[in-house]
N, C-alpha and C positions, 0 to 999 in steps of 0.2 A: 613796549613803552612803559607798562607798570614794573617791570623789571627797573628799568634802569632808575625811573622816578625814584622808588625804594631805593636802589644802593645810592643814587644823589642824595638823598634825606638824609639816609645812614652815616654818607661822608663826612656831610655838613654839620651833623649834630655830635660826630668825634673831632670836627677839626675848632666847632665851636666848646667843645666840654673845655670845663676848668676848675670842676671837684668842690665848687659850693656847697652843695647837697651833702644833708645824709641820709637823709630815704631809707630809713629802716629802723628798727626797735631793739632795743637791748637785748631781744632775742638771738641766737644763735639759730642756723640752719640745719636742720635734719643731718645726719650723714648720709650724703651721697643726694643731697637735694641741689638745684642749682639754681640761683635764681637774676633773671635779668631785668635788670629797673633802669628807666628812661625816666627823664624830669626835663623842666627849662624852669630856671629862675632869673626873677629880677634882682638887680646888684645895685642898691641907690646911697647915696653918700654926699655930703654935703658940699665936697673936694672937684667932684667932676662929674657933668652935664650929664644927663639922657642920652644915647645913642645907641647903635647898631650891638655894640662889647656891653650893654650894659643888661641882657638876655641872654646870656651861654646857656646851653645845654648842659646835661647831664647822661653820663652812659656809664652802666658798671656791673658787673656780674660778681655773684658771691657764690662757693661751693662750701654747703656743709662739710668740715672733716673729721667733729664726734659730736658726738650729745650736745656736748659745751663749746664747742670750739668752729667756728668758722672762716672762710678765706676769703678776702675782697681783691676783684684788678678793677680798677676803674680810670676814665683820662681822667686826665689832669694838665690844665693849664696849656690848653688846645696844642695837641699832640705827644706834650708828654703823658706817664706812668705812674700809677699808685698803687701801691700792692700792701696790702695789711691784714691783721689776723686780729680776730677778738674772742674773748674768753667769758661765757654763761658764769657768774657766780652759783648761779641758783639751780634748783632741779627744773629741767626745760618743761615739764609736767604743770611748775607752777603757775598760777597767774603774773607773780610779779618776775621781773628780769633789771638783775645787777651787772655789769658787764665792761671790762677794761680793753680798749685798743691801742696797736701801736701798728705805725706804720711806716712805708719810706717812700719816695715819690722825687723824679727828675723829669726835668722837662728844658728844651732850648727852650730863649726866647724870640717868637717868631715874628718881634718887632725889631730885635735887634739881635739876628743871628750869632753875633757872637758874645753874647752873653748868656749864662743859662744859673737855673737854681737846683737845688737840691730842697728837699721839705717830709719833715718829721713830725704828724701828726699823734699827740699824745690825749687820748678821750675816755672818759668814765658816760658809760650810756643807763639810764635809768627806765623799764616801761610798764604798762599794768592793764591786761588786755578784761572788756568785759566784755560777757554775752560770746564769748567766742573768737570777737571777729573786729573790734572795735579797743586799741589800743594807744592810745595818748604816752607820749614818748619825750625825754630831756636830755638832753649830753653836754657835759661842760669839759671842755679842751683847751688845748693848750699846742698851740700850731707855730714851728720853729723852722724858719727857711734861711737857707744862705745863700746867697745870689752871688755871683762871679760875672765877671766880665764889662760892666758897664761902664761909659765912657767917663773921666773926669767933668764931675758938674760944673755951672758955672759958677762964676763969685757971691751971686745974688740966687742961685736956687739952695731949694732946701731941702734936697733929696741925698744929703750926705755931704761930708768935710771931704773934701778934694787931698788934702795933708793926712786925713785922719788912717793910723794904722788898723787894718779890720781887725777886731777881736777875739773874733772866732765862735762866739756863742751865738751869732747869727739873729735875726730880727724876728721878737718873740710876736704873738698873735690870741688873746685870749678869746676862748670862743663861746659863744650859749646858743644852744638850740632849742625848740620847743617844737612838738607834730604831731602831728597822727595818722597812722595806719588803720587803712578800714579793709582786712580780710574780705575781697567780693565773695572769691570761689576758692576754693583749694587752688586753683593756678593764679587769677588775678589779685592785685591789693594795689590800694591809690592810696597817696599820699599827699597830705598837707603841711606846707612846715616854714619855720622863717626861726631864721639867725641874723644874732650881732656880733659884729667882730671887734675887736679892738686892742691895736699896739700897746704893749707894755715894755719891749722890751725893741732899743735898734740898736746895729749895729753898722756906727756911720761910716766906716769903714767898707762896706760893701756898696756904697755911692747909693744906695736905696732907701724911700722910708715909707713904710706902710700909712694909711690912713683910718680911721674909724668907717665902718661902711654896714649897710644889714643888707639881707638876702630875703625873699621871699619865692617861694616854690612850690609846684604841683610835680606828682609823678606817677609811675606808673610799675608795679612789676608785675614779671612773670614766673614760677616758681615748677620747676618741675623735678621727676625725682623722687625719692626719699619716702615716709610711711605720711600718706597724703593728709592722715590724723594730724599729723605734726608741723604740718605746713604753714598752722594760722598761727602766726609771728609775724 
């Protein structure tokens, strides 16, 4: 019975994930550490009511692959895939952490199967750990999707020009985050964090348009692997 409870929570919190989050520090991962972080955040926006979609989960694993360099899979956008790599400017020894991500990520949409996006998150992450275990974190992005397949809006929505040719540089998303990582143990670390998003760039052509919205989040990882010294990132 606690078997199956578990993998229903597991399913529900991949089939709810939609890559809000970023749950983690400008830090890079040990080589050969791996670490798995859970979250659920709130998604509130002026645009559209309180509901059920308005608390997705978060689920995602990173594998250190050098000193400076780390690998992220996480869902995205309930069901789909996010895969991205980030690079330490700094010596992983220091307290402070400079650090550039790039990523790629598809997903159906599982409201209107036949439609689906593509999305290219571009992020500089900034963090500055004290006492060890206590590190306050910033990332400002710049989140670039292109959606395919949705239907011709109608004459009076304003989710894109029905005439309009897409353009191809896809509907930009500028991002800010702010958080904090509190290193419990060399395995555990919790997180606090909350982002704004906000359209700069559409592309009406794609029949979609993004809205201004913020995010608020708690999470959770698990970190194993790697020189356990080096874990508290």
């Amino acid at each position: 019975m606690r078997t199956r409870f578990l993998l229903a929570l597991a399913a529900a919190l991949i089939l709810t994930s939609c890559g809000y989050g970023s749950l983690q520090t400008a830090k890079t991962l040990p080589e050969g550490a791996v670490r798995l972080t859970l979250g659920e955040h709130y998604v509130g926006s002026t645009v559209r009511p309180v509901s059920f979609f308005s608390f997705p989960g978060d689920i995602g694993l990173r594998i250190g692959l050098h000193e400076r360099v780390d690998m992220g899979i996480s869902a995205f956008y309930m069901g789909g895939l996010l895969v991205d790599a980030k690079v330490n400017a700094m010596p992983p020894e220091h307290p402070f952490a400079l650090a550039f991500s790039l990523g790629f990520a598809g997903a159906v949409d599982p409201f209107l199967p036949q439609s689906w996006l593509l999305h290219a998150p571009v992020h500089i992450h900034a963090s500055y750990t004290f006492i060890d275990c206590l590190s306050p974190y910033a990332m400002l992005g710049y989140d670039i999707y292109w959606i395919f397949g949705r239907p011709e809006p109608e004459v009076d929505d304003d989710t894109g020009d029905p005439e309009a040719a897409r353009g191809g540089y896809g509907d930009g998303v500028l991002r800010v985050t702010g958080g904090l990582e509190w290193q419990v143990t060399d395995l555990v670390s919790l997180y606090l964090e909350y982002s704004y998003h906000h359209p700069v760039v559409s592309d009406t052509g794609d029949r979609f348009a993004f809205f201004p919205y913020h995010t608020a989040g708690i999470g959770i990882g698990f970190t194993l692997g790697g020189d356990s010294s080096d874990n508290k990132n």
